[in-house]
Residue frames as a rotation matrix with the C-alpha (Angstrom) as fourth column:
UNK 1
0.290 0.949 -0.122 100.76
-0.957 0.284 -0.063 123.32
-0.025 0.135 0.990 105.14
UNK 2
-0.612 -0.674 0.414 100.70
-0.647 0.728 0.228 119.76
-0.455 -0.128 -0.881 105.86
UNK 3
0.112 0.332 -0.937 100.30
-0.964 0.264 -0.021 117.32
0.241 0.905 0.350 103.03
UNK 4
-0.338 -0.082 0.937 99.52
-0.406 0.911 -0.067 113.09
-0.849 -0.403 -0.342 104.05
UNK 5
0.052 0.424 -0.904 98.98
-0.998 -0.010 -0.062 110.93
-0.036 0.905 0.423 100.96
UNK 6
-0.095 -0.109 0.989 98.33
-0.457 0.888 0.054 107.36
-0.884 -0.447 -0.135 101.08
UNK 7
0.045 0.287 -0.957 98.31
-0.917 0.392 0.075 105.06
0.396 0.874 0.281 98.14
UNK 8
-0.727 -0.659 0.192 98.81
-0.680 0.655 -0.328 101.15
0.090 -0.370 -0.925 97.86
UNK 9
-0.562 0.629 0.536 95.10
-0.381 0.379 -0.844 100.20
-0.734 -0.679 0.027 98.26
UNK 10
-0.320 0.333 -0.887 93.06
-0.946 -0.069 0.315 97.57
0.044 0.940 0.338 96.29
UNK 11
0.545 0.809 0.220 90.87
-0.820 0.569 -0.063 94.84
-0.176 -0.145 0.974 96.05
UNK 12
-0.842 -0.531 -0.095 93.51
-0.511 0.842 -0.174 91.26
0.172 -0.098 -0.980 97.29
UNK 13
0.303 0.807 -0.507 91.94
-0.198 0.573 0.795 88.08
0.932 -0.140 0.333 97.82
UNK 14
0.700 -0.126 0.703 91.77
-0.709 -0.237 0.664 86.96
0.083 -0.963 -0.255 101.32
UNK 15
0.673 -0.735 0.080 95.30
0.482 0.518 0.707 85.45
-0.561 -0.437 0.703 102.59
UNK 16
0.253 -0.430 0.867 97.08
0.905 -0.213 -0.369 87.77
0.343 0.877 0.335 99.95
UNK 17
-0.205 -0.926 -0.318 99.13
0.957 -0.257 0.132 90.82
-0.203 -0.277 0.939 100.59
UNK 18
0.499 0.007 0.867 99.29
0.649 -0.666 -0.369 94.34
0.574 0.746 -0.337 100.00
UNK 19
-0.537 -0.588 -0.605 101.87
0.774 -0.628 -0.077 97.81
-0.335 -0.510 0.793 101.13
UNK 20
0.940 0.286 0.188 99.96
0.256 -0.952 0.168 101.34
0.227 -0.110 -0.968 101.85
UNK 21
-0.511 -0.859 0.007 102.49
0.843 -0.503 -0.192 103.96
0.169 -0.092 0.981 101.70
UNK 22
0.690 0.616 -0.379 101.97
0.702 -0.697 0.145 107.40
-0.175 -0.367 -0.914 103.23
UNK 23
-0.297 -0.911 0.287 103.96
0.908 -0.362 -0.209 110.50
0.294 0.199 0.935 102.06
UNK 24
0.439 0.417 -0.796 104.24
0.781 -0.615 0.110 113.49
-0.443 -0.670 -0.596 104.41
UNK 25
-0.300 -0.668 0.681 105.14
0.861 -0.496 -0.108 117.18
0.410 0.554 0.724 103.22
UNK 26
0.432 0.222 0.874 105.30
0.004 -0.970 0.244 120.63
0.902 -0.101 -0.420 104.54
UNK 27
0.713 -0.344 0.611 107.33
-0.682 -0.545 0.488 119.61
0.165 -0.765 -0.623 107.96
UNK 28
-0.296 -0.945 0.135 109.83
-0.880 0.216 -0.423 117.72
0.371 -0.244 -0.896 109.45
UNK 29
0.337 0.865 -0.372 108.75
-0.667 0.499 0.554 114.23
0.665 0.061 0.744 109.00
UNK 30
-0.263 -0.575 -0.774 111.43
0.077 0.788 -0.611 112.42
0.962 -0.221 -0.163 110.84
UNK 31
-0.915 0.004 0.404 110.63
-0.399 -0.171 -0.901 114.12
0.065 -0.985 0.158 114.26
UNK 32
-0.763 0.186 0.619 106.98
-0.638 -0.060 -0.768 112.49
-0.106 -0.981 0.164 114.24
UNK 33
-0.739 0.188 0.647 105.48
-0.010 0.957 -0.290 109.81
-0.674 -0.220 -0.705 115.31
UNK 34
-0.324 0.843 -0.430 102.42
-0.904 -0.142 0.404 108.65
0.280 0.519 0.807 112.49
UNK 35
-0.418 0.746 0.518 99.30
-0.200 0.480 -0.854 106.29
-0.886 -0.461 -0.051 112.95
UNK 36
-0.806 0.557 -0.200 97.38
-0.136 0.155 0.979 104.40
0.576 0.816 -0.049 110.62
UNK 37
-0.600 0.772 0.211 93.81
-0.696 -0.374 -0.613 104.41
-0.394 -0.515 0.761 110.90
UNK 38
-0.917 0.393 -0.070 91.15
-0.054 0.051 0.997 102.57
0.396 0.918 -0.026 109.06
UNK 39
-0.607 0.756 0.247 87.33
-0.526 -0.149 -0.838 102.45
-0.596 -0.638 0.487 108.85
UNK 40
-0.864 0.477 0.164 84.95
0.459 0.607 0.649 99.80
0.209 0.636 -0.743 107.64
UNK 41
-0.499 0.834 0.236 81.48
-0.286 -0.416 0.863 100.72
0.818 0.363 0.446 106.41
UNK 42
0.736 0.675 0.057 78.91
-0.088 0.013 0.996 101.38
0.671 -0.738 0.069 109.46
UNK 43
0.633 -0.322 -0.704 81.84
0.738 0.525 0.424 101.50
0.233 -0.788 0.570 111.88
UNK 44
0.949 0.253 -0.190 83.91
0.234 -0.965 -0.116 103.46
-0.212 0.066 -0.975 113.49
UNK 45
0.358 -0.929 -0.097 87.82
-0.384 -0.052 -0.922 104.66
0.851 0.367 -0.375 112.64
UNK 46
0.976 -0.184 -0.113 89.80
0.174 0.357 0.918 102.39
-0.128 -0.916 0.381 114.83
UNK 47
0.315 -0.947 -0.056 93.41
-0.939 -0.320 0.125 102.84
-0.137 0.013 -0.991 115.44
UNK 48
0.881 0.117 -0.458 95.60
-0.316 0.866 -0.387 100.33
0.352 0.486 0.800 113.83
UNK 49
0.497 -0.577 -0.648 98.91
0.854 0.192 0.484 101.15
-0.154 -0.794 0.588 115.27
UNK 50
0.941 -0.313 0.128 101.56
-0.315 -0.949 -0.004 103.74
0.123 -0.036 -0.992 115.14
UNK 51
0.175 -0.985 -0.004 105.57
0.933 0.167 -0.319 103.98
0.315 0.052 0.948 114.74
UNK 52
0.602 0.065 -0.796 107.50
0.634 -0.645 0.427 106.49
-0.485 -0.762 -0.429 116.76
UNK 53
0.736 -0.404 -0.543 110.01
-0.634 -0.692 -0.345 108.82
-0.237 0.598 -0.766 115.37
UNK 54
-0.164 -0.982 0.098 112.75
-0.938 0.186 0.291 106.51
-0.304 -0.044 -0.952 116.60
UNK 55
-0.349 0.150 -0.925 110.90
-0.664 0.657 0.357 103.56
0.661 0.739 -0.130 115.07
UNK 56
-0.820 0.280 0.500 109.32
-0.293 0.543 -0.787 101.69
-0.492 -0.791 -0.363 118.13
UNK 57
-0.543 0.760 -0.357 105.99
-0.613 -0.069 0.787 100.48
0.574 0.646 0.503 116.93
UNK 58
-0.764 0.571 0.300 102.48
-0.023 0.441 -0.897 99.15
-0.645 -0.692 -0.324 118.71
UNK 59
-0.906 0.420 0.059 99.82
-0.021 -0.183 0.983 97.61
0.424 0.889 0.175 117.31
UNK 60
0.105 0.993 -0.050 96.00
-0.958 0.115 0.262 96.60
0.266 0.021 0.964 117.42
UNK 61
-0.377 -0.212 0.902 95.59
-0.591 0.804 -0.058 93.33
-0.713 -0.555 -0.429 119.01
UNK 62
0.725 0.684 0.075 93.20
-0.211 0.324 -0.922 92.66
-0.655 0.653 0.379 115.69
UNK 63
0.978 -0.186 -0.099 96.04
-0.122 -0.121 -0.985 92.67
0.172 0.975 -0.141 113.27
UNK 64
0.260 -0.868 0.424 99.09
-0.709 0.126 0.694 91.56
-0.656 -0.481 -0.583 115.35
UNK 65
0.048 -0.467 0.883 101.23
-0.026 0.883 0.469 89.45
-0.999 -0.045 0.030 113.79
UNK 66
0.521 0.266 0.811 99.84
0.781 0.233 -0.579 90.07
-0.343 0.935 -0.086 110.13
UNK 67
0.780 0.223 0.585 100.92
0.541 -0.711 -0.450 94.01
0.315 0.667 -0.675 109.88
UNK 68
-0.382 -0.918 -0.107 104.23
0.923 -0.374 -0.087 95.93
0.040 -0.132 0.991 110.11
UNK 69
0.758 0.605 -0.242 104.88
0.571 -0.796 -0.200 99.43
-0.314 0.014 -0.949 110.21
UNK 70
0.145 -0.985 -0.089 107.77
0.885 0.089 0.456 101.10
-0.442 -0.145 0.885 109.11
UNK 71
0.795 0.035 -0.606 108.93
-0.156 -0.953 -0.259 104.35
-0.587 0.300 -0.752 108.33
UNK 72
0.241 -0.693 0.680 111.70
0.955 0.045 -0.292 106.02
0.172 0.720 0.672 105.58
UNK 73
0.243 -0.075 -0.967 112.60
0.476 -0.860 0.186 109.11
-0.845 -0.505 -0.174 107.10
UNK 74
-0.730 -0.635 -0.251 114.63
0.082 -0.447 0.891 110.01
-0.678 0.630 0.379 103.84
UNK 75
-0.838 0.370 0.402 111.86
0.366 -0.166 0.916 109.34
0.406 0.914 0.004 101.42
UNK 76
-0.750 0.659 0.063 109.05
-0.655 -0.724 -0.218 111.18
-0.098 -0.204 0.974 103.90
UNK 77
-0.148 0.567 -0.810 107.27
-0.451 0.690 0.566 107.93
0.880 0.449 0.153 103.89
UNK 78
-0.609 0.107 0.786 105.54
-0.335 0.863 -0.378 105.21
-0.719 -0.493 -0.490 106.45
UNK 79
-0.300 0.223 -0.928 104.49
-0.611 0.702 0.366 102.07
0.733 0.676 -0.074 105.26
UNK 80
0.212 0.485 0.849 101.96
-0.662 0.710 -0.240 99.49
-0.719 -0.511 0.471 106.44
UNK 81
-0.623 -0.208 -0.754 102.57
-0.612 0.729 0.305 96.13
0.486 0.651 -0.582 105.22
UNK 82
0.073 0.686 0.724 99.78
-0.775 0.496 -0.392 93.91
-0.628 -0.532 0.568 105.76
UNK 83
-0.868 -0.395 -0.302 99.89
-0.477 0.833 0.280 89.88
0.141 0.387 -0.911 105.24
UNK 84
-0.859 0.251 -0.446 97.58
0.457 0.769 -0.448 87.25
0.231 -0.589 -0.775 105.59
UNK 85
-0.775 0.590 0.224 94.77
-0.392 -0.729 0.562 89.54
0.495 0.347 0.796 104.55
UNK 86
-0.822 0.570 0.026 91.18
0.551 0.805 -0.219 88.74
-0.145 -0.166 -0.975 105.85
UNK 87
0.056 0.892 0.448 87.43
0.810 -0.303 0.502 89.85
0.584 0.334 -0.740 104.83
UNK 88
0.495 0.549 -0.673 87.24
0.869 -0.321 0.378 91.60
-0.008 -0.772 -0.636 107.83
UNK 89
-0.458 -0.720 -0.521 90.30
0.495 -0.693 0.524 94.06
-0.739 -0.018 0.674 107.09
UNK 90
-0.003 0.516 0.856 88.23
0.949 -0.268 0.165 95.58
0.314 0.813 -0.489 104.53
UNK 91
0.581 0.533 -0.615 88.04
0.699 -0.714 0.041 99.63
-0.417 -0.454 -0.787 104.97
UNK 92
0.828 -0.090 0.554 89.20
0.196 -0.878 -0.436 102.56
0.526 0.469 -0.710 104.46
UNK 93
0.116 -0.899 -0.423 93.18
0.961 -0.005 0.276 102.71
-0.250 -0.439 0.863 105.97
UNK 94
0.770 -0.066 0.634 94.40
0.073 -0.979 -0.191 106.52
0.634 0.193 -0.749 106.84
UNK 95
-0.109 -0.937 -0.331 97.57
0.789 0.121 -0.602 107.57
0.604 -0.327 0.727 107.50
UNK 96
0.776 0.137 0.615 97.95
0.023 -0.981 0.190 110.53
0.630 -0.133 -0.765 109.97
UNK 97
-0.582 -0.805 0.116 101.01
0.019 -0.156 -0.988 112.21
0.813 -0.573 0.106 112.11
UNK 98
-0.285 0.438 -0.853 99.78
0.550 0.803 0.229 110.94
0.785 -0.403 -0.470 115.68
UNK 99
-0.102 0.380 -0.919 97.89
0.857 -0.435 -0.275 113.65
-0.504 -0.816 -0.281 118.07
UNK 100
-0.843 0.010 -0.537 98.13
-0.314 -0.820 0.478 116.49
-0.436 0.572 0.695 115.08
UNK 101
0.243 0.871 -0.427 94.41
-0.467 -0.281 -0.838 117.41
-0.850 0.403 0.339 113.19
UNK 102
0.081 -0.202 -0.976 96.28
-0.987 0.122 -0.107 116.08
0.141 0.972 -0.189 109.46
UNK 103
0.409 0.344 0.845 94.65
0.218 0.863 -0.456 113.00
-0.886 0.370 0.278 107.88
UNK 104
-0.799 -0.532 -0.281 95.28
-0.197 -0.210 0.958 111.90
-0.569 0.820 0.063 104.75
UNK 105
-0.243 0.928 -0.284 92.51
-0.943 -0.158 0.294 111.18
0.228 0.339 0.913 102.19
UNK 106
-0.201 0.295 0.934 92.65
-0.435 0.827 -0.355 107.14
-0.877 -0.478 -0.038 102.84
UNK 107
-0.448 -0.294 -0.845 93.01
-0.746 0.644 0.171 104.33
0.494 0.706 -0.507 100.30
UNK 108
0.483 0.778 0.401 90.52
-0.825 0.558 -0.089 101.65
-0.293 -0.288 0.912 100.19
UNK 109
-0.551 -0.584 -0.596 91.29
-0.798 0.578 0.171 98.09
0.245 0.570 -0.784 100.72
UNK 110
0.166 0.807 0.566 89.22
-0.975 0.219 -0.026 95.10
-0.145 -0.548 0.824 100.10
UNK 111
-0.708 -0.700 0.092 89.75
-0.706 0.704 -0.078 91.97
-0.011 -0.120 -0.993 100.64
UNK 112
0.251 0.961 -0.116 87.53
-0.834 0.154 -0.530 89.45
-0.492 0.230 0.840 98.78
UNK 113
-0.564 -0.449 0.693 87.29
0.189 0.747 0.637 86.22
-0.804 0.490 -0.336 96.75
């Protein structure tokens, strides 16, 4: 059974930081590639980017420059780092293992003054 958990989310002001972490269990996490997601209210889940196994990484043309990806094979972990927050990044952020059915539950982040 595969197990995605995201934490990390919470309410920054806008230009202000925050790290979503995603911890996978039940398979071999190093062999694959994962995707963050997110969705803002009345919209739909857009793809934010994705890191490969071997650590390549592509984003969203919306969030270039502000957001990383990175993985920890050892601790069963990717990680979005997002900078340089704005209003608009508001949503719901979901981790998942890229072309497989397994979401995680998603961790809300808003970004507000």
């Amino acid at each position: 059974q595969v197990q995605l958990v995201e934490s990390g989310g919470g309410l920054v002001q806008p230009g202000g930081s925050l790290r979503l972490s995603c911890t996978a269990s039940g398979r071999i996490f190093s062999i694959q590639p994962m995707a963050w997601y997110r969705q803002a209210p009345g919209k739909e889940r857009e793809l934010v980017g994705f890191i490969s196994a071997g650590g390549s990484t592509n984003y969203a043309d919306s969030i270039k420059g502000r957001f990383t990806i990175s993985r920890d094979n050892g601790k069963n972990t990717v990680y979005l780092q997002m900078n340089s927050l704005k209003p608009e990044d508001t949503a719901v952020y979901y981790c998942t293992i890229r072309g497989s059915p397994y979401w995680g539950q998603g961790t809300q982040v808003t970004v507000s003054s």
